[in-house]
PyMOL Python script that loads the backbone (N, CA, C, O; Angstrom):
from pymol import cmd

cmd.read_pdbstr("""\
ATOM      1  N   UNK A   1     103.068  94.861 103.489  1.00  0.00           N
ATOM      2  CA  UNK A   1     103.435  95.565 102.266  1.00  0.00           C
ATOM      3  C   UNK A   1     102.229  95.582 101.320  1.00  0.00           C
ATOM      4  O   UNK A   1     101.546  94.558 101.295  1.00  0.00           O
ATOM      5  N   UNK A   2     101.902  96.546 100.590  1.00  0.00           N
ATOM      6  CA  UNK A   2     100.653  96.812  99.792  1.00  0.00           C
ATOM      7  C   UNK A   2     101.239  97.532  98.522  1.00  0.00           C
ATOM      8  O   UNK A   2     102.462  97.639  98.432  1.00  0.00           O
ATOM      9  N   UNK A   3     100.382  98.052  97.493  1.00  0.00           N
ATOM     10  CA  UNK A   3     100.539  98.190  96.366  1.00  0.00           C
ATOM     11  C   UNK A   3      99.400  98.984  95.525  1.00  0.00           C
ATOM     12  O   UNK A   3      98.301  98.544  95.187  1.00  0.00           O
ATOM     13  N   UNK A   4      99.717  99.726  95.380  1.00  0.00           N
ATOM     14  CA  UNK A   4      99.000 100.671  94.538  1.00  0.00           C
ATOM     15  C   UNK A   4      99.391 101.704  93.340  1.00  0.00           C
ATOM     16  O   UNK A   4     100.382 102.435  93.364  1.00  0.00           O
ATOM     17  N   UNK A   5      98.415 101.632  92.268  1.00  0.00           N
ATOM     18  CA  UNK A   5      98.586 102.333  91.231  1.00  0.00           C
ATOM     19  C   UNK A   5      97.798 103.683  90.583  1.00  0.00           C
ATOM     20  O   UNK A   5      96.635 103.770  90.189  1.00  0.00           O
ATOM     21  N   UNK A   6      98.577 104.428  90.609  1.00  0.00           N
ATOM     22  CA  UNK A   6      98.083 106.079  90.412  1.00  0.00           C
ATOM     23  C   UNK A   6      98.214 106.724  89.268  1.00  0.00           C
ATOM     24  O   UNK A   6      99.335 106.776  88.761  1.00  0.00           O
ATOM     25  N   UNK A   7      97.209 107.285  88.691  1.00  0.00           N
ATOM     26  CA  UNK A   7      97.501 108.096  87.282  1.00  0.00           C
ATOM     27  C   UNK A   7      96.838 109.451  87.550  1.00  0.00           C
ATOM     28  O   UNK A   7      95.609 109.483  87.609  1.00  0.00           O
ATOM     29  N   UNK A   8      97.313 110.195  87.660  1.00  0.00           N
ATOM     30  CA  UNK A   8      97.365 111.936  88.087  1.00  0.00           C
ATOM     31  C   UNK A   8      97.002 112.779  86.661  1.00  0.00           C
ATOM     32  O   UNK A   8      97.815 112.918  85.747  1.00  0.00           O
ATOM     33  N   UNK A   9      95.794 113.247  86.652  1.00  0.00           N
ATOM     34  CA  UNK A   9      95.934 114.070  85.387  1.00  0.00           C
ATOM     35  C   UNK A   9      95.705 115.853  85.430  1.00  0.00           C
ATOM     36  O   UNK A   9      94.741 116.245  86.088  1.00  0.00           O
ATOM     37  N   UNK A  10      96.530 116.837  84.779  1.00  0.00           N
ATOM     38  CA  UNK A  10      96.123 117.803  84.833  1.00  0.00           C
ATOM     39  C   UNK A  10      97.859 118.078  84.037  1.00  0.00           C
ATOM     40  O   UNK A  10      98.367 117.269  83.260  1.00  0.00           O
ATOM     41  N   UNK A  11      98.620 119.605  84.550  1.00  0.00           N
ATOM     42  CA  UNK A  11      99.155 120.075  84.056  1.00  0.00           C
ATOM     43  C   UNK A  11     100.312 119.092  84.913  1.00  0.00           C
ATOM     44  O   UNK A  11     100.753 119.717  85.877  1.00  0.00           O
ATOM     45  N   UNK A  12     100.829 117.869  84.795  1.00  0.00           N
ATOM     46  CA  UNK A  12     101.857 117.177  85.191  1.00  0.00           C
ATOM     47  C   UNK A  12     102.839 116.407  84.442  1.00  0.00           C
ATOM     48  O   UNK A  12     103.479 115.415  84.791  1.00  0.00           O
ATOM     49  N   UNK A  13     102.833 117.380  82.789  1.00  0.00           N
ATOM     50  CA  UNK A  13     104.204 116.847  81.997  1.00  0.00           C
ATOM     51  C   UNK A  13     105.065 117.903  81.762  1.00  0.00           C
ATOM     52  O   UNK A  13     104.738 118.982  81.268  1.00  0.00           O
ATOM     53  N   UNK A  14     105.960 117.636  82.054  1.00  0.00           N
ATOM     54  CA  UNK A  14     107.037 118.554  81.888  1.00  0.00           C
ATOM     55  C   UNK A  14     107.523 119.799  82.560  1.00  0.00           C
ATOM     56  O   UNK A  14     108.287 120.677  82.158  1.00  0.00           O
ATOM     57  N   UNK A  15     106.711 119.603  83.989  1.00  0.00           N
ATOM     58  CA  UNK A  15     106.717 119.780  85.006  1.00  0.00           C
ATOM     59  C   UNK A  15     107.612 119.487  86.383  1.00  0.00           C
ATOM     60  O   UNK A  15     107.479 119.881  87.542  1.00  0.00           O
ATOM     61  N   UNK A  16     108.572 118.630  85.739  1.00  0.00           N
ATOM     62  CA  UNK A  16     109.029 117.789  86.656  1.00  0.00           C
ATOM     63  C   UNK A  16     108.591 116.833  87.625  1.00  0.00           C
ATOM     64  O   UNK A  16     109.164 116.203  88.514  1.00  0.00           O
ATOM     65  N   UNK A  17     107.265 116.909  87.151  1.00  0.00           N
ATOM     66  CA  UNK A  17     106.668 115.882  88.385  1.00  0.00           C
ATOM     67  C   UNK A  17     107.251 114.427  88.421  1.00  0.00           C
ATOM     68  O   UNK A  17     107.348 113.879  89.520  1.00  0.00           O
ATOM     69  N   UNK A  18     107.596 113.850  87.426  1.00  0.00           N
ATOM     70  CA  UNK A  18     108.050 112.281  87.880  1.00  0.00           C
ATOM     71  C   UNK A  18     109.269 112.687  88.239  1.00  0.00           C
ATOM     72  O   UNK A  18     109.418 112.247  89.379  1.00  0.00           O
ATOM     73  N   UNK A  19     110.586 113.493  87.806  1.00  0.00           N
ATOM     74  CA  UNK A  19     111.720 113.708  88.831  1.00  0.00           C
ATOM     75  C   UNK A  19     111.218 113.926  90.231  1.00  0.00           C
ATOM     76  O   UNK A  19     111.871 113.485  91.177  1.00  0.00           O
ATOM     77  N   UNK A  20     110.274 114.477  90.387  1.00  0.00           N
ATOM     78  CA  UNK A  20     110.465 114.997  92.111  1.00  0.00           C
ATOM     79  C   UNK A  20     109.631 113.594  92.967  1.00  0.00           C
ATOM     80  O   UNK A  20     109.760 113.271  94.148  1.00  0.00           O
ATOM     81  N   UNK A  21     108.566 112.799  91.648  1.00  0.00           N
ATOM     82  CA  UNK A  21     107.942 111.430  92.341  1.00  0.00           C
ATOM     83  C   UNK A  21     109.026 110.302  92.375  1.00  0.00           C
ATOM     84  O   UNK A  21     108.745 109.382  93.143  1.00  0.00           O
ATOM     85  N   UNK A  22     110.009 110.207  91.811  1.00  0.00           N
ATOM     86  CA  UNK A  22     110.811 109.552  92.179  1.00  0.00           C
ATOM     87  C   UNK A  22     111.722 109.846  93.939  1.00  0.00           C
ATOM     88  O   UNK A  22     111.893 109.034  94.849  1.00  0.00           O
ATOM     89  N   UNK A  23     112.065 111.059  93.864  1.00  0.00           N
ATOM     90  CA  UNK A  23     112.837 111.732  95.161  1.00  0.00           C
ATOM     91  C   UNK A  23     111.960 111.149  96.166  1.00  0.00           C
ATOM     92  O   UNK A  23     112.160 110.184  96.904  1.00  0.00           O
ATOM     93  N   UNK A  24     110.864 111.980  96.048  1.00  0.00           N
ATOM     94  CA  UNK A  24     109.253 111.309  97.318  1.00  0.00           C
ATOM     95  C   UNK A  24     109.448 110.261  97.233  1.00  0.00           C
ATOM     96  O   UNK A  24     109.737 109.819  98.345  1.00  0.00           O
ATOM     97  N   UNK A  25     109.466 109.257  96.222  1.00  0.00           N
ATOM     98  CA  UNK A  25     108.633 107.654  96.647  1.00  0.00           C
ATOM     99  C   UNK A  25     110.331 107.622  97.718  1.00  0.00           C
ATOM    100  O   UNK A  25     110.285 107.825  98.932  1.00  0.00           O
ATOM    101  N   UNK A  26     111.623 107.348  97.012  1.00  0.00           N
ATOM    102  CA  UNK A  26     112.644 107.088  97.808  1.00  0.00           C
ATOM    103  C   UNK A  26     112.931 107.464  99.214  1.00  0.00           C
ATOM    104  O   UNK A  26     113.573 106.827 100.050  1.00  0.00           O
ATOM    105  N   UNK A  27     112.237 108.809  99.344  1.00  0.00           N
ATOM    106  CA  UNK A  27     112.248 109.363 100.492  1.00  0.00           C
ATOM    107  C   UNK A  27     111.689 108.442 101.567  1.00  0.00           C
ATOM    108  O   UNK A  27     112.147 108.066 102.647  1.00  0.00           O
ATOM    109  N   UNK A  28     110.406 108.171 100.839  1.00  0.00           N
ATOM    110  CA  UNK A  28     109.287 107.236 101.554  1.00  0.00           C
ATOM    111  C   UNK A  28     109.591 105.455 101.924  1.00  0.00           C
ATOM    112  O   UNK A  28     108.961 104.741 102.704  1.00  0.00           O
ATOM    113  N   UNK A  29     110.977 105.038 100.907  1.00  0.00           N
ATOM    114  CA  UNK A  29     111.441 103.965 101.232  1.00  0.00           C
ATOM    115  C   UNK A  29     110.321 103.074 100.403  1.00  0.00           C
ATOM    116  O   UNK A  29     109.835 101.992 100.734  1.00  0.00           O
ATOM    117  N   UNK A  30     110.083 103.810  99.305  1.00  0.00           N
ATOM    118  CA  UNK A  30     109.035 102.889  97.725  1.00  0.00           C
ATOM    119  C   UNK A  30     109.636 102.373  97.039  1.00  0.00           C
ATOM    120  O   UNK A  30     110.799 102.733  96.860  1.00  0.00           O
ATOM    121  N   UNK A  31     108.976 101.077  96.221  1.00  0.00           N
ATOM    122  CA  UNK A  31     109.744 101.059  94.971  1.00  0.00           C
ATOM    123  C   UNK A  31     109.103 100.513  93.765  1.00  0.00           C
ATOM    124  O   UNK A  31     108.847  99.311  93.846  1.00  0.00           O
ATOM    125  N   UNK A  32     108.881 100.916  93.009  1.00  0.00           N
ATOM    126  CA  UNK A  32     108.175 101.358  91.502  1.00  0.00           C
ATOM    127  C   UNK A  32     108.750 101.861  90.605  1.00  0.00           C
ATOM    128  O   UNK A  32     109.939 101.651  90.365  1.00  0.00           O
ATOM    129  N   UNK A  33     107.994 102.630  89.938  1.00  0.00           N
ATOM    130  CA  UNK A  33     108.270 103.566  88.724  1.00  0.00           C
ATOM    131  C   UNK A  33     106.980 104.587  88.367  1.00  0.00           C
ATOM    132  O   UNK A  33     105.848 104.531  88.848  1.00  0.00           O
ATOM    133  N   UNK A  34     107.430 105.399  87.518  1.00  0.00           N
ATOM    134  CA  UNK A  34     106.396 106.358  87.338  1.00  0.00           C
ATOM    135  C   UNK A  34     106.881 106.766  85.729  1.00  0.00           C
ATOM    136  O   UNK A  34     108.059 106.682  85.382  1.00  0.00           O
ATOM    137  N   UNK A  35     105.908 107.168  84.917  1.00  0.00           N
ATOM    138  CA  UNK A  35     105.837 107.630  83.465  1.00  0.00           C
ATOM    139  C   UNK A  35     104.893 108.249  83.134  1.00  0.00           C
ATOM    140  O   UNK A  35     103.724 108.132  83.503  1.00  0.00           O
ATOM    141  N   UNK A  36     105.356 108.954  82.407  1.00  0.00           N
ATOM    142  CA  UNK A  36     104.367 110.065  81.252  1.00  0.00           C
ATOM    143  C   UNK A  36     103.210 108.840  80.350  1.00  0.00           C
ATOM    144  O   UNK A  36     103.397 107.688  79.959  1.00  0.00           O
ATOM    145  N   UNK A  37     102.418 109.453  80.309  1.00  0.00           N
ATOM    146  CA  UNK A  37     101.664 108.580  79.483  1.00  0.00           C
ATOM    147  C   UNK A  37     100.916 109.658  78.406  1.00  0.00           C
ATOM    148  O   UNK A  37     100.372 110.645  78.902  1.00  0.00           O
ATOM    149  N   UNK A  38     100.882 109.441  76.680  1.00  0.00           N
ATOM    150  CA  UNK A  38     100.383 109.778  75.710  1.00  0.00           C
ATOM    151  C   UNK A  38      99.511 110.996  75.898  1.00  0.00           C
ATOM    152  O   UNK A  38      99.622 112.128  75.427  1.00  0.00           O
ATOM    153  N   UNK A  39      98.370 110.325  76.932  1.00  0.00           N
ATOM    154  CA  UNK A  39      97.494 111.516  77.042  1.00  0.00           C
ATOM    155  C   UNK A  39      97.665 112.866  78.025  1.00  0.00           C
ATOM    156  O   UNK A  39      96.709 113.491  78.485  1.00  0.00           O
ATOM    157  N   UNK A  40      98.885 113.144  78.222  1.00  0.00           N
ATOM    158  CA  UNK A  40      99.424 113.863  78.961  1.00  0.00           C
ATOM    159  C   UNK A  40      99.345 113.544  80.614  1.00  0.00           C
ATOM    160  O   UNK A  40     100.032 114.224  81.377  1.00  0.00           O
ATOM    161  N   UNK A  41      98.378 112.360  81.181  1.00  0.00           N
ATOM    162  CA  UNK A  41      98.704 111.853  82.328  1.00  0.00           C
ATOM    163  C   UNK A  41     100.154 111.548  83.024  1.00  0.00           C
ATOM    164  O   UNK A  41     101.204 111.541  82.380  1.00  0.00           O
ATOM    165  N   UNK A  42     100.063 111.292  84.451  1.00  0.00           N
ATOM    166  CA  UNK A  42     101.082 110.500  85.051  1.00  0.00           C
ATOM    167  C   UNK A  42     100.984 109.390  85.421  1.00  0.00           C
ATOM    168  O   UNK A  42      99.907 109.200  85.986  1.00  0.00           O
ATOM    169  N   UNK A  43     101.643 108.503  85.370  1.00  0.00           N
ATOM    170  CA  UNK A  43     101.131 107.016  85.632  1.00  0.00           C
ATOM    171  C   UNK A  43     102.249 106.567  86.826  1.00  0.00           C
ATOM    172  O   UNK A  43     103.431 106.606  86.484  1.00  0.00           O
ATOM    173  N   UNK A  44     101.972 106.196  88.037  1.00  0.00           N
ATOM    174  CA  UNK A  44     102.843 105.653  88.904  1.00  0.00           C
ATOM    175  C   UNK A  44     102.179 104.027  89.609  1.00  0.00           C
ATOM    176  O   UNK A  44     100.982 103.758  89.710  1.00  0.00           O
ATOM    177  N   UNK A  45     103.295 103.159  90.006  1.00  0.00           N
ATOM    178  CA  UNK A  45     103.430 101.835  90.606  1.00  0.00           C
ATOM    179  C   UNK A  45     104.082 101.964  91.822  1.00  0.00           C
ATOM    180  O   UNK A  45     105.261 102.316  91.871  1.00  0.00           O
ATOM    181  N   UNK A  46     103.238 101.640  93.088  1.00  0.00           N
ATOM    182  CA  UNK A  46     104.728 101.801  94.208  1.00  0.00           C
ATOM    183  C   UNK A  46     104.139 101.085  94.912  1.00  0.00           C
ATOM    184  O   UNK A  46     102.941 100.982  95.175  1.00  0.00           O
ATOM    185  N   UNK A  47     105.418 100.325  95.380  1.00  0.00           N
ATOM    186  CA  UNK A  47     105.109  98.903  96.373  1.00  0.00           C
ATOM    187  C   UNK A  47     105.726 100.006  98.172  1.00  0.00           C
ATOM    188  O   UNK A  47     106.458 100.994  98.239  1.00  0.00           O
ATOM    189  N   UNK A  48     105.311  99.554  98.830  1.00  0.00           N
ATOM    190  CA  UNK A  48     106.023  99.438 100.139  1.00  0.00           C
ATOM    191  C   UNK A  48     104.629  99.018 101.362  1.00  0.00           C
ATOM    192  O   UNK A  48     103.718  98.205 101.206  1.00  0.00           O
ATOM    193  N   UNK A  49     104.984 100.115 102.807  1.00  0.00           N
ATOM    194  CA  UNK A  49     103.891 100.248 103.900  1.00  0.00           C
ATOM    195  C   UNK A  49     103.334 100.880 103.500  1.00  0.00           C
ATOM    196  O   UNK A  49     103.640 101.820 102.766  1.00  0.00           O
ATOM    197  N   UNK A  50     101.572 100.291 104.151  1.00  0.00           N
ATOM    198  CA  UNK A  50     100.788 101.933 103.140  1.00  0.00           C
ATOM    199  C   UNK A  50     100.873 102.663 103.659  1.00  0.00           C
ATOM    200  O   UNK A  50     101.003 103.656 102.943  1.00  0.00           O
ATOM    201  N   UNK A  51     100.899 103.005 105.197  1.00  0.00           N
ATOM    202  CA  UNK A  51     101.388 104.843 105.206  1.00  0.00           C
ATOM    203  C   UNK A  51     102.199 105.174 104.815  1.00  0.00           C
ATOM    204  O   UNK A  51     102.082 106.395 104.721  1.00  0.00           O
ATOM    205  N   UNK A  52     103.332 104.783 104.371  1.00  0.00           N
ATOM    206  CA  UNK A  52     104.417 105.847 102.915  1.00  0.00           C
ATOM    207  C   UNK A  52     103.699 105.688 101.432  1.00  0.00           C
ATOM    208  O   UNK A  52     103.752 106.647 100.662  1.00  0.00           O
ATOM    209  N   UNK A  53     103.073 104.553 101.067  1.00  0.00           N
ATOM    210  CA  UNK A  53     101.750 105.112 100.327  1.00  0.00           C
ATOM    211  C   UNK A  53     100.900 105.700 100.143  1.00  0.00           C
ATOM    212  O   UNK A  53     100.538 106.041  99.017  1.00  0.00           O
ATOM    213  N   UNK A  54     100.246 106.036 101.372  1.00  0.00           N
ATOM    214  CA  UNK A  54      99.314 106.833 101.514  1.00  0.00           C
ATOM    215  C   UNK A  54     100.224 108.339 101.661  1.00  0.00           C
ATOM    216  O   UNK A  54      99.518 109.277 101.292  1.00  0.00           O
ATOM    217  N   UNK A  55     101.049 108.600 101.928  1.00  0.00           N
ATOM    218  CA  UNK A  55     101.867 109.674 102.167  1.00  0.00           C
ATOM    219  C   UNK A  55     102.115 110.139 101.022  1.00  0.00           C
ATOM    220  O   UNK A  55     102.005 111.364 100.967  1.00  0.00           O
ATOM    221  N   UNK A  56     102.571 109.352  99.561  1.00  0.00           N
ATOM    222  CA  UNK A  56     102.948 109.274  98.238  1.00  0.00           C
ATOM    223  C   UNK A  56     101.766 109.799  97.784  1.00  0.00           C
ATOM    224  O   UNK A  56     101.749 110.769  97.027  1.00  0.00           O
ATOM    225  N   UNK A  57     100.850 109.290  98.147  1.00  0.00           N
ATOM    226  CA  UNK A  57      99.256 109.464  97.138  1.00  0.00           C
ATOM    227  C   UNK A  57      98.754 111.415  97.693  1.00  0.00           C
ATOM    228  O   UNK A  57      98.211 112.294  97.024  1.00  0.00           O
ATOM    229  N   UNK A  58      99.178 111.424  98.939  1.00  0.00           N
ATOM    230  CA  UNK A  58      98.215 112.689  99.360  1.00  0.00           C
ATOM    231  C   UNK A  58      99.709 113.743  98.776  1.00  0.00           C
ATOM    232  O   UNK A  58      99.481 114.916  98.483  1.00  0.00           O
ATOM    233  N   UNK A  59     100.985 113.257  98.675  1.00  0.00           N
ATOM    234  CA  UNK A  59     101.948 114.144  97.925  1.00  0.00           C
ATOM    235  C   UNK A  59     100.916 114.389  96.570  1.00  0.00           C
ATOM    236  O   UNK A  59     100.312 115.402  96.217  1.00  0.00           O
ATOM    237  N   UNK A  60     100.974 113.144  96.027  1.00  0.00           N
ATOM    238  CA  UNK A  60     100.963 113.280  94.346  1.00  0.00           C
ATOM    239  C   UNK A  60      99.408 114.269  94.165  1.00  0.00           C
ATOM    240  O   UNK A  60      99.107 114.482  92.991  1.00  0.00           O
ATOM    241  N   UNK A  61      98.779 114.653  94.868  1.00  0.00           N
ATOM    242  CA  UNK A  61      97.590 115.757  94.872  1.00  0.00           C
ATOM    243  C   UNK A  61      98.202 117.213  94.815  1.00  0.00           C
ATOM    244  O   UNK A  61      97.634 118.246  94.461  1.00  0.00           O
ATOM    245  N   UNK A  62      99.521 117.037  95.260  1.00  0.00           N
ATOM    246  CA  UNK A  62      99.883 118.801  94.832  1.00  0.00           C
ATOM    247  C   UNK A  62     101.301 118.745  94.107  1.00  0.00           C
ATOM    248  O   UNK A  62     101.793 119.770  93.635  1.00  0.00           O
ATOM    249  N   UNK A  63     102.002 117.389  94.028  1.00  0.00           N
ATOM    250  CA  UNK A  63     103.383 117.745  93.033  1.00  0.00           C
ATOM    251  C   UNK A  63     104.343 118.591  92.942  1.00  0.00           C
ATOM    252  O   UNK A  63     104.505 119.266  93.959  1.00  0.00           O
ATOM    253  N   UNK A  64     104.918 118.759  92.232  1.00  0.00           N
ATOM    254  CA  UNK A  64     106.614 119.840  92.510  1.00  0.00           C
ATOM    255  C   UNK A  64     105.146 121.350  91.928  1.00  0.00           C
ATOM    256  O   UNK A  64     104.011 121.514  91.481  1.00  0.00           O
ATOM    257  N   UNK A  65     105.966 121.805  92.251  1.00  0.00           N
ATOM    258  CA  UNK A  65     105.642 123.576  92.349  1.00  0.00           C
ATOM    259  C   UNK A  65     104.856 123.819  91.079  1.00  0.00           C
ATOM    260  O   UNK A  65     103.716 124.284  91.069  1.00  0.00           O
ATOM    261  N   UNK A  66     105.621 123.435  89.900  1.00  0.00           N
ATOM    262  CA  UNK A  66     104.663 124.250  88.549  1.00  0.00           C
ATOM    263  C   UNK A  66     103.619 123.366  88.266  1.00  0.00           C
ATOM    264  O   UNK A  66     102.844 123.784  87.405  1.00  0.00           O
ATOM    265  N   UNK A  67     103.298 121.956  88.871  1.00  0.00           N
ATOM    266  CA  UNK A  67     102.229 121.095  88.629  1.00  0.00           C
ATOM    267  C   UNK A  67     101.104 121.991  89.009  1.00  0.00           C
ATOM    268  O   UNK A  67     101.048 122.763  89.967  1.00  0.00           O
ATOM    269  N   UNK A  68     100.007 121.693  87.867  1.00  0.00           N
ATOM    270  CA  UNK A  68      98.494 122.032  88.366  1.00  0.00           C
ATOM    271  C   UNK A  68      97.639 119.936  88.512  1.00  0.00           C
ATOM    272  O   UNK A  68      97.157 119.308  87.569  1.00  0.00           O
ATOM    273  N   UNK A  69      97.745 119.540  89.707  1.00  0.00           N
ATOM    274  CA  UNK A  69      96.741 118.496  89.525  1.00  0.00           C
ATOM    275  C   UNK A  69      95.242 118.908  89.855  1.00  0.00           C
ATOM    276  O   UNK A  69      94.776 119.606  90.756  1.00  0.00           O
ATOM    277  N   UNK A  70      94.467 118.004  88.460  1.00  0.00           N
ATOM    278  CA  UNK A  70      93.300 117.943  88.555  1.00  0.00           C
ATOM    279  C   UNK A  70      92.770 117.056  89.064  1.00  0.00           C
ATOM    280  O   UNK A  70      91.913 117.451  89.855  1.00  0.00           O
ATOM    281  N   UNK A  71      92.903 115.451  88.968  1.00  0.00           N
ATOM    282  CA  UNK A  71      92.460 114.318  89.424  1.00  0.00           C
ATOM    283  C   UNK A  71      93.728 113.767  89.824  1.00  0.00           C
ATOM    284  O   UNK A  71      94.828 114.122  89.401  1.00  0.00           O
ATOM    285  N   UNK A  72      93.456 112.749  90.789  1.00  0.00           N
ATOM    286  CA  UNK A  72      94.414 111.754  91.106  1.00  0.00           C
ATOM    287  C   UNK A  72      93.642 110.554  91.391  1.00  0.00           C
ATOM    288  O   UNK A  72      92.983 110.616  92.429  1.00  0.00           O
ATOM    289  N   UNK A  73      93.562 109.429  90.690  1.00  0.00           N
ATOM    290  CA  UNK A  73      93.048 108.438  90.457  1.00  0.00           C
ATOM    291  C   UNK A  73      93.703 106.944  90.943  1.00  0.00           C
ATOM    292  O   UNK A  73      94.413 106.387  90.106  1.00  0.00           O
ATOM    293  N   UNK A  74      93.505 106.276  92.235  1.00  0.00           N
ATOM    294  CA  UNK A  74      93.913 105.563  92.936  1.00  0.00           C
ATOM    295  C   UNK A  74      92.995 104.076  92.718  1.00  0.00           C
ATOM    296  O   UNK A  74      91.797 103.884  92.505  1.00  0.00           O
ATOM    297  N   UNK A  75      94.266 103.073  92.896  1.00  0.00           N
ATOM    298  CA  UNK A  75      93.565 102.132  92.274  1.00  0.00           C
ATOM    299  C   UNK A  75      94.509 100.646  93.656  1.00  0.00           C
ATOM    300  O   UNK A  75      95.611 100.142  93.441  1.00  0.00           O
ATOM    301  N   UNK A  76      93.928 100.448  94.460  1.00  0.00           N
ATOM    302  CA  UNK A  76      95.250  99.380  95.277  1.00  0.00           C
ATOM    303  C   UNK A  76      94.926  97.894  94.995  1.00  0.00           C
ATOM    304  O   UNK A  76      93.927  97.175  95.035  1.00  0.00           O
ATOM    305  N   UNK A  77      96.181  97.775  94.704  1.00  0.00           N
ATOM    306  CA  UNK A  77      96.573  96.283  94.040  1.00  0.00           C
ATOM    307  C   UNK A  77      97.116  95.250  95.069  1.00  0.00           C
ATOM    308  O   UNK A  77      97.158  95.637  96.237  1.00  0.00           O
ATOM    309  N   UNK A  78      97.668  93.593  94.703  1.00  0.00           N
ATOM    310  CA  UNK A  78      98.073  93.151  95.390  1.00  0.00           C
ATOM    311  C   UNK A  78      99.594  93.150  95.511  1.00  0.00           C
ATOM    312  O   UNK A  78     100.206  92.984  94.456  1.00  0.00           O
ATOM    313  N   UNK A  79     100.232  93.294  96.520  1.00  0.00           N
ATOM    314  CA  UNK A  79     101.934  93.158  96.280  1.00  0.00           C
ATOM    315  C   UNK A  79     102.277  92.062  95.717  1.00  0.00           C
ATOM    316  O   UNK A  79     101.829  90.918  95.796  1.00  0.00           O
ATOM    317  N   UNK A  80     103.324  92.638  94.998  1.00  0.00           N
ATOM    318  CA  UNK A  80     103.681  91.421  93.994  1.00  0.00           C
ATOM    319  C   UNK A  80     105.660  91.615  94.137  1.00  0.00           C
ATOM    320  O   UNK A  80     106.506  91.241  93.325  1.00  0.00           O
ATOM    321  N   UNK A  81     105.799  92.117  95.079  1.00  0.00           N
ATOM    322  CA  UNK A  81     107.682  92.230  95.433  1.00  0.00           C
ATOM    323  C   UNK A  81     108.586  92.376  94.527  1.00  0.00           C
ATOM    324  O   UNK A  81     109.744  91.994  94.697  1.00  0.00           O
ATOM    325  N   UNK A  82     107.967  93.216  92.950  1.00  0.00           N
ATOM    326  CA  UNK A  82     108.681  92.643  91.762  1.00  0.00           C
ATOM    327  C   UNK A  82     109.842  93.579  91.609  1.00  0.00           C
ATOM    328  O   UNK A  82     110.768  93.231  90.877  1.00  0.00           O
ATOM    329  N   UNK A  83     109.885  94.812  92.271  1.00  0.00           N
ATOM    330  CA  UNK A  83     110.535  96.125  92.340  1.00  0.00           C
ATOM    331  C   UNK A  83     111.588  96.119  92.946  1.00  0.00           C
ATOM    332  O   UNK A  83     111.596  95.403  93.948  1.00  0.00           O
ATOM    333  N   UNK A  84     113.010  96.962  92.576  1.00  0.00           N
ATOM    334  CA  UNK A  84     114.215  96.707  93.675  1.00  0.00           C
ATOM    335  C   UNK A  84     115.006  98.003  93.874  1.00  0.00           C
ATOM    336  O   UNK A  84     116.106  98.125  94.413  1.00  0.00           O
ATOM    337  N   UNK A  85     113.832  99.425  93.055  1.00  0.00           N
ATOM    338  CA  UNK A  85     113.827 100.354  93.184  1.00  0.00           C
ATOM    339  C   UNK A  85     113.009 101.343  93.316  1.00  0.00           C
ATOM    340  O   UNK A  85     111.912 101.000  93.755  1.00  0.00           O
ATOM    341  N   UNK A  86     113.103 102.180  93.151  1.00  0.00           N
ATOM    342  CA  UNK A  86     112.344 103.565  92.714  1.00  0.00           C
ATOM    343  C   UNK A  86     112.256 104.036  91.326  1.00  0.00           C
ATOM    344  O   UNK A  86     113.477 104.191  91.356  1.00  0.00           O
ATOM    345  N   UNK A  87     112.023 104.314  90.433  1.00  0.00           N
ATOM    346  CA  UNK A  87     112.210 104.809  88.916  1.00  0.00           C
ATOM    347  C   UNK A  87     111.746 105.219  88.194  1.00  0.00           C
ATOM    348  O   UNK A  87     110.543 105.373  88.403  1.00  0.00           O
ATOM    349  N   UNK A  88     112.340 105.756  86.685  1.00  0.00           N
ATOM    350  CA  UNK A  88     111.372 106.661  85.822  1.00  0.00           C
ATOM    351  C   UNK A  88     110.949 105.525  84.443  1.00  0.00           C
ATOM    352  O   UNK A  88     111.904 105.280  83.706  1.00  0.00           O
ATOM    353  N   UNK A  89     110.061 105.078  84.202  1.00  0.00           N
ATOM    354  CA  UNK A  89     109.853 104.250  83.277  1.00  0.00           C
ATOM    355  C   UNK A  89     109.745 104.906  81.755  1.00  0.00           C
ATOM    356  O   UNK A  89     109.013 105.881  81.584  1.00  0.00           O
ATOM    357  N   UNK A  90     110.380 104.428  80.834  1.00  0.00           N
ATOM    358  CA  UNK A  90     110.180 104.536  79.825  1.00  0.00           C
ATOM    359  C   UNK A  90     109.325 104.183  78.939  1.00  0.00           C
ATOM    360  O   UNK A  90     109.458 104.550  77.772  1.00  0.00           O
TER     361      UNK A  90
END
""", "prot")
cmd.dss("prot")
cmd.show_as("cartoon", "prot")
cmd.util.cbc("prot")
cmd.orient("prot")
């Protein structure tokens, strides 16, 4: 199990992109959270195998339909098992 953290920037607020990154990570059998962040970024946490990570990460490069991503910025951490879902963070 591995762990990595992603912040996606371009046209990905209000877009639906964290509704549809939630659907993906679950799909993928993840569990984290994902949020909007101030500067109009996306910010996501997802624990699982890394190929459904890595599957999550090469999703989050094109996003639900009206997303424009510019960067996707990958960062892998150590698992820390703290998660017991999938989710949208506030």
């Amino acid at each position: 199990m591995e762990r990595v953290h992603i912040w996606v920037s371009g046209k990905v607020q209000g877009v639906w992109y964290r509704a549809t990154t939630v659907e993906k990570a679950r799909e993928l059998g993840l569990r984290g959270w994902v949020r909007n962040l101030p500067d109009g970024r996306v910010e996501i946490v997802a624990e699982g195998p890394r190929g459904a990570l890595e599957k999550l990460i090469a999703w989050c490069h094109e996003g639900p339909p009206l997303a424009v991503v510019d960067e996707v910025k990958v960062i892998w951490e150590p698992y820390t098992g703290e998660f017991l879902n999938f989710s949208i963070a506030y």
